[in-house]
Structures are given as C-alpha cells and as structure tokens.
C-alpha positions in Angstrom: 19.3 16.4 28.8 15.9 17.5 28.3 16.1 21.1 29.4 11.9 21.8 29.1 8.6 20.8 27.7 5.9 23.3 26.5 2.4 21.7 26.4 -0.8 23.6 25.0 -4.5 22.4 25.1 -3.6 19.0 25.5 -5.9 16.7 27.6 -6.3 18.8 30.6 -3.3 21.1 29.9 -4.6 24.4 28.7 -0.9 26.1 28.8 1.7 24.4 30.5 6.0 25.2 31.0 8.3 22.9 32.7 12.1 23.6 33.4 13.9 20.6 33.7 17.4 19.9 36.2 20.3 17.6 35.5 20.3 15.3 38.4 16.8 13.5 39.8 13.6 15.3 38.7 10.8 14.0 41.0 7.2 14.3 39.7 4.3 13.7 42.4 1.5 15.1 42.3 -2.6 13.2 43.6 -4.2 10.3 41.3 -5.7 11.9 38.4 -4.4 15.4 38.6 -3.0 14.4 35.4 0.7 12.9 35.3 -0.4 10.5 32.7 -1.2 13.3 30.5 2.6 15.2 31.0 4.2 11.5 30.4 1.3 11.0 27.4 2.3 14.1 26.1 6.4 13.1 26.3 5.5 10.4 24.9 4.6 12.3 21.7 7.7 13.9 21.2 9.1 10.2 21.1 7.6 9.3 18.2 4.0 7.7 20.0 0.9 7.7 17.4 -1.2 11.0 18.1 -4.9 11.0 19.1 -7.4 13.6 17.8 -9.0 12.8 21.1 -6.7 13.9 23.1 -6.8 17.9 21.7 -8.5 20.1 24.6 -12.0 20.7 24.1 -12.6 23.8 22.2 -9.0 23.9 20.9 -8.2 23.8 17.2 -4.2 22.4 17.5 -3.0 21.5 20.7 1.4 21.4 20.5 4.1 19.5 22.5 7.6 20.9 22.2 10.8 19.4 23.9 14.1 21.2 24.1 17.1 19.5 24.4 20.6 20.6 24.8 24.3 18.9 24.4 22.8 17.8 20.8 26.1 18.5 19.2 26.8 15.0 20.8 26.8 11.2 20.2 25.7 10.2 17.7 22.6 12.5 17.5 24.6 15.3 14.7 25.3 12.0 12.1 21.5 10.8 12.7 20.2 14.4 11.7 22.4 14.8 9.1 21.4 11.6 7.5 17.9 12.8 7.6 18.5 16.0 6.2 18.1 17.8 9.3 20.0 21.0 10.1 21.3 21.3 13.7 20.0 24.2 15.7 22.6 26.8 17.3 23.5 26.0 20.5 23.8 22.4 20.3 19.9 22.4 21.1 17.6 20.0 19.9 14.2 21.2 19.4 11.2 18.6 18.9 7.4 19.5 18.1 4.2 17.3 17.6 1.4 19.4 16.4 -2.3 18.0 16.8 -5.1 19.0 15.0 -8.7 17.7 14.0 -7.1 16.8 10.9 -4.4 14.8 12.0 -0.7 15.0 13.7 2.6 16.4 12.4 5.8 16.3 13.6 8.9 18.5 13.7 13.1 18.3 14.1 14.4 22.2 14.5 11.7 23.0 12.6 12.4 20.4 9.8 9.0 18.3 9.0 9.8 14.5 10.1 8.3 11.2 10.2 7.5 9.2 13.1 9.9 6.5 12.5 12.7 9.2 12.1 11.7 11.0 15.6 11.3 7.1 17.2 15.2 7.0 15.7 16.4 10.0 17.2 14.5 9.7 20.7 16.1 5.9 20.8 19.8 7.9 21.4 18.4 10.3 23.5 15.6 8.9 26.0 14.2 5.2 27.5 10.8 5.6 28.9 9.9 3.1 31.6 6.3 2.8 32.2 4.8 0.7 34.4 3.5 -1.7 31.9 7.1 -2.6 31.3 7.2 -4.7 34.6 5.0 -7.1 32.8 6.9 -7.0 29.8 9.8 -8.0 31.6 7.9 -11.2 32.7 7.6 -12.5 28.6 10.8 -14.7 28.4 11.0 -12.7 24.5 12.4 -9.3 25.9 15.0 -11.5 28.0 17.1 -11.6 25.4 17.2 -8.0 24.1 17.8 -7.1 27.7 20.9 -9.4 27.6 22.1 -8.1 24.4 22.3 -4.3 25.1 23.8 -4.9 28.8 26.8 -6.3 26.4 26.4 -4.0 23.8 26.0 -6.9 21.4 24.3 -5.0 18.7 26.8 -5.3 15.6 26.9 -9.5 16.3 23.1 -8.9 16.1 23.2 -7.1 13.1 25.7 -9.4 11.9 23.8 -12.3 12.5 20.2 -10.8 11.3 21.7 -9.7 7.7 22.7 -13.6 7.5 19.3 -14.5 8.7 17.5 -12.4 5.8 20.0 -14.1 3.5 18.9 -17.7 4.1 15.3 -16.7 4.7 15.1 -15.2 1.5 16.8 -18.1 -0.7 14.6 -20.7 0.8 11.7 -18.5 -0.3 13.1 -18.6 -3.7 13.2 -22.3 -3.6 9.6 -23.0 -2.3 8.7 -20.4 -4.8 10.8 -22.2 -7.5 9.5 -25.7 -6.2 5.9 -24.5 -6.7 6.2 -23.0 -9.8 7.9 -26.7 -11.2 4.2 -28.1 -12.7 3.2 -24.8 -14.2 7.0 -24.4 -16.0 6.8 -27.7 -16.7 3.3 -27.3 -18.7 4.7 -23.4 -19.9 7.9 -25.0 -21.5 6.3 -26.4 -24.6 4.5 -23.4 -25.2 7.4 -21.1 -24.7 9.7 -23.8 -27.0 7.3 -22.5 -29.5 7.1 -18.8 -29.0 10.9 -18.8 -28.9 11.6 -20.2 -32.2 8.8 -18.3 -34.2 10.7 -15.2 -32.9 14.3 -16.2 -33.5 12.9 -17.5 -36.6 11.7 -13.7 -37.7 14.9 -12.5 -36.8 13.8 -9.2 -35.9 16.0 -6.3 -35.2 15.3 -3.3 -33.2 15.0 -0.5 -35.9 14.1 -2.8 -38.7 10.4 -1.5 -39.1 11.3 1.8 -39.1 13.8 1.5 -41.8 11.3 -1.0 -44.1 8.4 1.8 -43.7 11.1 4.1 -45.1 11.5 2.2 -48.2 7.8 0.9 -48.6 7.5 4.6 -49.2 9.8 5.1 -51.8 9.1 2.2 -53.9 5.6 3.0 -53.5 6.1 6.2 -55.3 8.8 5.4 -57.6 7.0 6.9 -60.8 5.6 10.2 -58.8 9.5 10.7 -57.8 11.1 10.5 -60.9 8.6 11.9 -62.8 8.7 15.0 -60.5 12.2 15.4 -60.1 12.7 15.1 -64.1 10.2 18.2 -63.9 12.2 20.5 -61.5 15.2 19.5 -63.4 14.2 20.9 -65.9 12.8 24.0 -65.2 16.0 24.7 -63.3 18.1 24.1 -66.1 16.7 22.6 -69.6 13.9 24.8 -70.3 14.0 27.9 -72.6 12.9 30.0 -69.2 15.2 27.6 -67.1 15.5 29.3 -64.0 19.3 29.1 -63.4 19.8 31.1 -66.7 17.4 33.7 -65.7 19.2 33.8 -62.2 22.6 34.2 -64.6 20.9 37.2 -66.0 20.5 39.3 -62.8 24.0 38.1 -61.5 25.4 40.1 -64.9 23.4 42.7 -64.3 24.3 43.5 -60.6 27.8 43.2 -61.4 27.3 46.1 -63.9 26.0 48.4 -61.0 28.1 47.0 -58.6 30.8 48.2 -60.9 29.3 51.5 -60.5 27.9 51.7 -56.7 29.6 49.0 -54.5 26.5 49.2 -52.3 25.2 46.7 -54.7 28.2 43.9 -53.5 26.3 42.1 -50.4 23.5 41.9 -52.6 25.6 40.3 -55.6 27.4 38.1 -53.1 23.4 36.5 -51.9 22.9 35.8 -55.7 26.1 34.3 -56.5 25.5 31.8 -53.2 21.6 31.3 -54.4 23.5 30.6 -57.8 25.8 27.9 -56.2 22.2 26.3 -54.6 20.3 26.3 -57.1 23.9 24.1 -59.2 23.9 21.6 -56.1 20.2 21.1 -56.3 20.0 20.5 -59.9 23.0 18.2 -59.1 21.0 16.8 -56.8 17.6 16.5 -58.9 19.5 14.7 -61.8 21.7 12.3 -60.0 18.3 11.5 -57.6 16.1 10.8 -60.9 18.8 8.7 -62.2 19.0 6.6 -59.6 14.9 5.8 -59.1 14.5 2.7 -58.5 11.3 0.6 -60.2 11.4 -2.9 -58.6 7.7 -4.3 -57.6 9.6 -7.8 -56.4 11.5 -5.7 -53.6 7.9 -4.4 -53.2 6.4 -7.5 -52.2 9.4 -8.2 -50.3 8.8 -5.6 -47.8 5.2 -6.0 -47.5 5.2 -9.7 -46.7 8.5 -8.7 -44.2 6.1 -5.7 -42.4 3.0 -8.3 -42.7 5.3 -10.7 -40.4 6.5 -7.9 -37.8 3.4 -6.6 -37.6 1.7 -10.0 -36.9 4.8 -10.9 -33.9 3.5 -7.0 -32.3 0.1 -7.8 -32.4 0.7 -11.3 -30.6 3.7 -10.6 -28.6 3.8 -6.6 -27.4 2.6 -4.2 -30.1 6.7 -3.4 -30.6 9.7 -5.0 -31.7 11.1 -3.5 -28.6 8.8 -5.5 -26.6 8.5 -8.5 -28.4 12.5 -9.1 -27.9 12.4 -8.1 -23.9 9.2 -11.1 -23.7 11.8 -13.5 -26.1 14.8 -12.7 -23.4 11.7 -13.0 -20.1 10.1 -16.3 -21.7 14.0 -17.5 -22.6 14.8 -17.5 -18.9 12.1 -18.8 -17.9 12.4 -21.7 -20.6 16.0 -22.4 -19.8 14.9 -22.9 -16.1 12.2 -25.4 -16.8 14.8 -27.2 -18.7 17.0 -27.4 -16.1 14.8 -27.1 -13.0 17.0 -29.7 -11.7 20.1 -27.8 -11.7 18.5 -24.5 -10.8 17.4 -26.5 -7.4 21.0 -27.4 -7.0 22.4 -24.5 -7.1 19.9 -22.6 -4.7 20.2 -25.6 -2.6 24.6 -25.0 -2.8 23.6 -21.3 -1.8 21.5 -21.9 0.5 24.2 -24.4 2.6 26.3 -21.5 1.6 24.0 -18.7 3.8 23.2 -21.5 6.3 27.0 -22.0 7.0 27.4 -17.9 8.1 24.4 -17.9 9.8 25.7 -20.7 11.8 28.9 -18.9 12.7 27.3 -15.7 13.2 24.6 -17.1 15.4 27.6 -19.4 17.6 29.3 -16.4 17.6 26.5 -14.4 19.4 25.9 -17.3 21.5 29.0 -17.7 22.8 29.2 -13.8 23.3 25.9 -13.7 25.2 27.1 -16.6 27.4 29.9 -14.5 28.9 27.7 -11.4 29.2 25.1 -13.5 30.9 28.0 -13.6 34.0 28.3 -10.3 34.0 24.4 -9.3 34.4 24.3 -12.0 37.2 26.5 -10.7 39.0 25.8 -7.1 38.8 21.8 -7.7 39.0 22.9 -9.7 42.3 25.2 -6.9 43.4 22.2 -4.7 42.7 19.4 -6.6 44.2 21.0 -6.6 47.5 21.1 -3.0 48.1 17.5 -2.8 47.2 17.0 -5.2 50.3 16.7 -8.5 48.1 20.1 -9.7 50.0 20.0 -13.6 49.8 18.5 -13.3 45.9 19.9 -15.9 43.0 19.9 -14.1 39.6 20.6 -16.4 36.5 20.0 -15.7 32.8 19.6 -19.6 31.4 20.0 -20.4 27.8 18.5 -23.3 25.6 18.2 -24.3 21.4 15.0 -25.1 19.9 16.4 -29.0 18.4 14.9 -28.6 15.0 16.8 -31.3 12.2 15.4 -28.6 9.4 16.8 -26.2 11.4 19.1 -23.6 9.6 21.6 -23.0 12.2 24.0 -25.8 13.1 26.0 -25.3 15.8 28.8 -27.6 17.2 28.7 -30.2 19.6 31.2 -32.3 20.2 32.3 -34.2 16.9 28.6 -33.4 15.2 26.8 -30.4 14.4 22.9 -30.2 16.2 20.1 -28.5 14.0 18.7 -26.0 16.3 15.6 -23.6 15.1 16.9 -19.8 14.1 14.9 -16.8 15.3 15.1 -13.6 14.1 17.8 -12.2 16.7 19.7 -15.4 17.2 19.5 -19.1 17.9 19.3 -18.6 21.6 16.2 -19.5 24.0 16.8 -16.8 26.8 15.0 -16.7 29.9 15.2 -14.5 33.6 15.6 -17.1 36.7 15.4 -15.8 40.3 15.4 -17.5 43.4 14.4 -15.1 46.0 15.0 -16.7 49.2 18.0 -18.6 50.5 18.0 -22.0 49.9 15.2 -21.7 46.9 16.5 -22.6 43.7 15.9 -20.1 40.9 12.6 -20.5 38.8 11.6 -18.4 36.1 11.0 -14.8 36.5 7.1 -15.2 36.0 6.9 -18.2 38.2 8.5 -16.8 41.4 8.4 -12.7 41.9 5.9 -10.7 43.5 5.0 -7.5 41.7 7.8 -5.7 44.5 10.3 -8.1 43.3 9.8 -7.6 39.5 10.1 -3.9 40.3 13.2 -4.5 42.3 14.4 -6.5 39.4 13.6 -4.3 36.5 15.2 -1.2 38.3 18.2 -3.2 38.7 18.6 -4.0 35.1 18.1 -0.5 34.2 20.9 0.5 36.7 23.1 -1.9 35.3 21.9 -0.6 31.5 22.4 2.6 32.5 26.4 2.3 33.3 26.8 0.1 30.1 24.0 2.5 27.7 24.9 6.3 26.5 21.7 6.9 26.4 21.6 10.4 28.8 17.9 11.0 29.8 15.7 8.0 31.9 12.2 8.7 32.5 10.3 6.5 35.5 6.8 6.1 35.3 5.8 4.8 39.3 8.9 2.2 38.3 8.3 1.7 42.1 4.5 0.1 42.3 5.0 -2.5 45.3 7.6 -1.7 47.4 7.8 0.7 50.2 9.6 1.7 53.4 13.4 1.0 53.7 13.1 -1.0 50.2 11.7 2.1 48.4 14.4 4.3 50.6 17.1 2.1 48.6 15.1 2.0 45.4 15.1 5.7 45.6 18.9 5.8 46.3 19.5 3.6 43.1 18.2 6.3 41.4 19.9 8.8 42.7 23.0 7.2 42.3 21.9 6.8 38.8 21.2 10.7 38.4 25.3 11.1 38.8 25.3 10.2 35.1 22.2 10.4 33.6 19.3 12.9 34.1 16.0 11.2 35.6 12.3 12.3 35.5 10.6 10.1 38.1 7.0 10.2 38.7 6.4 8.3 41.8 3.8 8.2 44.8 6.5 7.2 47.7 8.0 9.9 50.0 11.2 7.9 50.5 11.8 8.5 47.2 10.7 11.7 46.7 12.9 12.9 49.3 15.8 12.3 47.4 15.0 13.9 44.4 17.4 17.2 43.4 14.5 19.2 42.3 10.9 18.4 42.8 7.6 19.2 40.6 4.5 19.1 41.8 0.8 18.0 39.1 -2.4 20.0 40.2 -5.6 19.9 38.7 -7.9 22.9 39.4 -11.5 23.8 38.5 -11.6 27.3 36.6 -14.6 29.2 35.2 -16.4 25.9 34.4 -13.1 24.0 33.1 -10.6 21.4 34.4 -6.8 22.7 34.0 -3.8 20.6 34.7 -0.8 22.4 35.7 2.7 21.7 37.4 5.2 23.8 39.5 8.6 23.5 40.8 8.1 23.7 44.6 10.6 25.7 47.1 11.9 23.8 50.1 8.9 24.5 52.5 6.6 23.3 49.4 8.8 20.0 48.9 8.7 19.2 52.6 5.1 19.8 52.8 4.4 17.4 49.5 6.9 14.6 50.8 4.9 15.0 54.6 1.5 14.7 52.7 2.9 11.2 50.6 3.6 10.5 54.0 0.1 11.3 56.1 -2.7 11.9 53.2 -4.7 14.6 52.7 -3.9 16.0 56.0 -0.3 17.2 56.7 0.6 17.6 60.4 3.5 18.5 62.5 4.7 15.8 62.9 4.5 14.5 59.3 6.7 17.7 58.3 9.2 17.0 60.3 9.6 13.7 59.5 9.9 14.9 55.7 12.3 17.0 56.7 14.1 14.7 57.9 14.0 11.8 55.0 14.9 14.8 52.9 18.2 16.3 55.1 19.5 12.5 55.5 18.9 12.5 51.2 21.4 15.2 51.0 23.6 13.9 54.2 23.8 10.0 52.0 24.3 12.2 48.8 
C-alpha cells in the first residue's frame, strides 16, 4: 500500500505530508483547492513526464516522494532486481521525482531510474483512474485490453504478439527484397566483375605484410652481405679479431681467479660473452652465405604489391577489407542470381510464421470468447447493485475479412483471411442495453455519462478481484451519478477496500461517508502566497465535511445530523 506522500514547492504545495490507511481513503476537499495537483503530483511518482512549470514560484527543485510497504512482495523484488535496484529494509519501497529548472530526475530507494522503469514498477503496484478514462472507455480499441486482463490473458497475448512481429518482419524483408529486384538486377553485372578480378588476385590476409618483408631484403641484398662479411670478420678473421682478443682476457682472469676467486663471476660473464660472440659469428657466416641476389624475384614482388595495392585503393585501402566487400558483394550477387529462389523461400517462411500466428491468434480468440461470459455476467451482477437492475451487458466480437490477411482462421471446411492487429485478430466492442426490453447498442451509442461511470466502476470491481494489483486510486470516478446510485457506487468501493487499498477523490457525501479515513484539500492565502495543504479530519471534522457536500458553503443542523447519519449506517452496512 502506499503508506505516504511528501510533496515540496509543487504547484501550490509549499510543504505537504500525507499518511495513508489500508482500507478506503476519501479525498474531498472545494473546486480548485488543489486536488488535481496531489493526484498530478502522484502521478509523477508513476512515471508521468515532469513540467518545469509546475515547480513553485521562487523554488529551485520542488520533490515528490512515495513510500510504499509490503515491497518484498509480488513480483515487485524480481522487477528491481532486474533493474539493478537494491530493495530497501523493511520491505519498503521508496519513489522520488525531483524537479528542477533544469529538468526532472527520478529515483528507486535511492537508485537513479528511467521513466519507463518507474512506469514498470508502478504498473504492479497502482491503476490510476481519472476521469478522462470514462471517455476512454467509450473507443471500442481499449475494449479489448479490458477483456484481456479480466481473463488474465496476457501470456496468449504475448504469445500471439511475438508471432505477429515474426510475420511482420519477413514480409518487410520481401517488399524490401521485391524493391531492391531492378537495382540487383542492374548491380549483378558489375559485381560478376568485381568478384572475379578479386578471386582472380587471390589475395591472402597477411600476404602484403610478408612481400614488404622480402622487398626489403632483396632490395638490400649487396649492403647485407657485404656488411655481414665485415663483422665477420672483425669478430674472427682479422689480425685484431675481436674473439681472439676476448680469448686473451678470458686467460688472463683465469690466472687471477686462480689466485683470488673473487675474480669467478667475473670470468663466468666472459666465458658466456665468449659463447655469444661464437653463435653470432655462426650466425654472421651462415647469414652471408645464404644472401640471396635474384632481381627476377625482385620484379616479382613489385608487380605482386603493384596489384594489392591497386585492389586497396579500389576496393577498401586493406586486404582485410577488400575480402569482407568480396564475401558482402558475393551475397548480394548470389541473391540477384537467384532472386527467384530467395522469394520462395521467404515466401515458405512466411506461410511458415503465418501458420502460428494463426493458431496463436484462434487460440486467443477462442480464449477471449469464454472470458467474454464471464465479464457479462459479473459486469451484470455488478450493474445491478449500482441501481442499473434491468441492464444487458455484452462484449460482441467480429474479423476484419481481409483475403491478404495473415491470420486464417477456420471455418467450417475452409480457412477465412481475416486482418491481424497487433494484440489479436479480434474486433471487440462494449454493448449495453440499459432499459428492459432495449436491445444492447454500442457503449458510445447508448450510455449517459452516469451510466459509463456505473459501467467503468463495474469493470474495475470485477478487475480488481481478478488483478493483484494492491493500490486503486479514483479520480471523481463518480461524475453523474448521485443519491442512492452514488450510496451504492460508494459501497462498491468499499467493498472493494476489503482487498485493495483505495484513494478516492470525490465531491458526493454518500460516498464520502463511507470512507475509513477521510482527508480534507485547503487552499489558504498566506503573506501574499497561495498554499495548498491537506489534513486528516477527526470525527466531528468528517461529519462537518460530509454535511457541507451535503448543504454548500453553509453547514447547518440539520445537515450534520444527516452526515452523521450516512456515516453511522456506513459503518452499520460495513
């Protein structure tokens, strides 16, 4: 549940602490004192875009913060932990929105989150009604998300959209591939070329490398031998040949080392440099023996780097790149060749994808059919205690005929093309017939704005029992109804607050009066600036704001009682 909210210099709200109860929380409070901006700033914390605009006059960062508790719940600790978020101690759930001249941030325990992940986690914990939602429940297109999460239907959805994105995204791939035939067509020539002036060089990845290697040596044939003959002999053929000098000093430290054996680590370096300097003229004469003069090898390599260099310039500037555009142009080649087969097989795949989305989408339907009974019946059971007794509820279902179409579902010994929409094949739509002996017409047609309200708290009753989600929040979810029908309306709820917490702002004492704890919105006029505030009101405070929904402005006797009253027989239905 959401335990409280802490609002500062937001809108109206200078500083502002709320304390929430399990049960039904009633908010009331006179047009304009500034309910909008507690359920704007709620809102927030669900993941809504952030004005600047709406930072208090003079303030540099206004902040929203929501507590929760019972986090450790649900499926709330795997959503955070996918996320990266650490859970708080306590099983609390802590949620900030920070707004500044600069811009919004938001915050999970203290973790820095985007808006899409805080719209994730408030869509397990809390459904916002506003009153805008009546109207959306008159556009046929939310009928059949209603439907599916009365039934819990979700995994055939997802089931059936994954299939969806397969098909749609092979019949992109062969419009794409149709589109492309002229220009691979007109490419396939030029690429026939291209490929066999490269398989032609033959090229191998490290082949320049190793050709610049030898182009080198041959290059300086005469320098090297001529240079390692010198060191040769200097090292060993001269009459100053440095090896026999280094012999020399070898004899001599092994005369003093004779005498002082500090002289041994010393004798031991010359006798390794003596070993050395053997390998390297070993090294120098069998090198110089083996120089190679060959000017026809020469050429060899030259014309050989002339042609690699010329199939970088044209096709990369490496050989490395020149063989990935070969293996690129190759496909590409092989497909204009056989552009014929390549539609074939798309076209196999595609009657492949088109064949599960089929069963996935009859599957749905067949699923949404038999929860479609169920919602009747328990939006009729519902309907009647909110005083629509005689009302006809009826979810119909059509197909969009479309011979294109990529779902083909049975009937009788053929298949019928219908259109497929992103969540399904099915055309949903509300009917209500809301007199006795009417029959049922389309939701938009035929209900008043009391009805639609009627209807739509219903349907969240009904979601309610069938949804884990724990917290509902009612934005004047009763605009159009009054006496006994908002008395029942108001029951509903509180019915409803057995299971769930509720936050209902509302303006009618019937159902005010039921409400387990009650919070009062007051604007006030201090030192030259407007300040929103709300307070939880005492018994003798609660009967007075009931009596004043009841009378206006002016609260009399007689109004007081009667709110006394509506809220004793509250707790004597209860």
């Amino acid at each position: 549940m959401l335990r409280s909210l802490s609002i500062r210099d937001y809108a109206l709200i200078e500083r502002l602490e709320v304390e929430f109860d399990s049960g039904l929380n009633i908010i009331t409070g006179e047009t304009g004192a500034g309910k909008s901006i507690l359920l704007g700033a709620l809102k927030l914390l669900l993941g809504e875009r952030a004005s600047t605009e709406a930072l208090r006059t003079g303030a540099k960062k206004a902040v929203v913060e929501g507590v929760f508790d019972n986090a450790d719940e649900g499926r709330l600790p795997a959503l955070l932990e996918e996320h990266e978020i650490d859970p708080s101690e306590g099983g609390y759930l802590v949620v900030r929105r920070e707004i500044s001249a600069r811009g919004s941030r938001a915050f999970i325990n203290d973790t820095p989150a985007t808006l899409d992940v805080l719209r994730e986690v408030a869509s397990n914990t809390i459904d916002l009604h506003g009153q805008h939602e009546h109207q959306s429940l008159l556009r046929t297109e939310t009928h059949v998300e209603l439907l599916d999460n009365f039934g819990g239907l979700g995994g055939l959805v997802d089931t059936y959209r994954k299939a969806y994105r397969v098909v749609a995204a092979l019949t992109s791939e062969r419009a794409d591939l149709v589109r492309r035939e002229s220009e691979l067509q007109k490419q396939k020539e030029l690429y026939a070329f291209q490929i066999e002036e490269i398989d032609a060089a033959a090229l191998l990845p490290d082949e320049a490398d190793d050709l610049e290697a030898e182009r080198r040596i041959l290059e300086n044939a005469e320098r090297l031998y001529e240079a390692t003959a010198e060191l040769y002999a200097q090292i060993s053929e001269s009459d100053d040949a440095l090896y026999d000098r280094l012999v020399l000093v070898r004899n001599q430290l092994q005369d003093l080392a004779r005498i002082d054996s500090a002289f041994d680590d010393t004798l031991a370096d010359i006798r390794s440099a003596e070993i050395a300097l053997k390998e390297a003229t070993q090294f120098l004469q069998g090198y110089n023996a083996e120089v190679e003069f060959n000017p026809e090898r020469l050429d060899e390599i030259r014309e050989r780097m002339g042609e690699i260099d010329y199939l970088e310039r044209k096709y990369g500037g490496t050989v490395e790149a020149v063989l990935a555009y070969r293996e690129d142009i190759g496909a590409t080649y092989a497909l204009a060749k056989d552009f014929e087969g390549a539609i074939a097989r798309l076209d196999g795949q595609i009657e492949a994808a088109q064949e599960a989305l089929s069963q996935a989408a009859y599957r749905l339907s067949q699923k949404r059919h038999e929860v479609a009974q169920r919602i009747e019946e328990a939006v009729g059971v519902e309907l009647a205690t909110l005083g629509m007794p005689h009302a006809r509820f009826e979810v119909r279902f059509g197909f969009q005929d479309d011979p294109a179409g990529w779902v083909r579902l049975p009937e009788g010994a053929r298949q019928r093309p219908v259109q497929a929409f992103p969540a399904g094949a099915d055309l949903v739509e509300f009917h209500l017939s809301a007199n006795l002996g009417e029959d049922p017409k389309p939701l938009a047609k035929v209900a008043s704005g009391g009805e639609v309200s009627r209807i739509m708290l219903a349907l969240k009753a009904i979601l309610a029992k069938s949804e884990r989600l724990p917290i509902l929040v009612f934005d004047e979810i009763d605009t159009g109804i009054s006496g006994p029908i908002a008395r029942r309306a108001g029951e509903s709820m509180h019915r409803l607050a057995q299971f769930h917490q509720i936050i209902a702002i509302t303006h009618l004492p019937q159902i005010a009066s039921l409400g387990d704890v009650h919070f009062l919105v007051e604007k006030t006029v201090e030192e030259g600036r407007t300040r929103t505030y709300i307070r939880r009101l005492d018994e003798a405070e609660r009967a007075e704001a009931v009596a004043g929904l009841l009378s206006g402005d002016a609260v009399s006797e007689a109004a007081l009682q009667s709110a006394r009253e509506l809220i004793e027989s509250g707790r004597l239905d209860g």
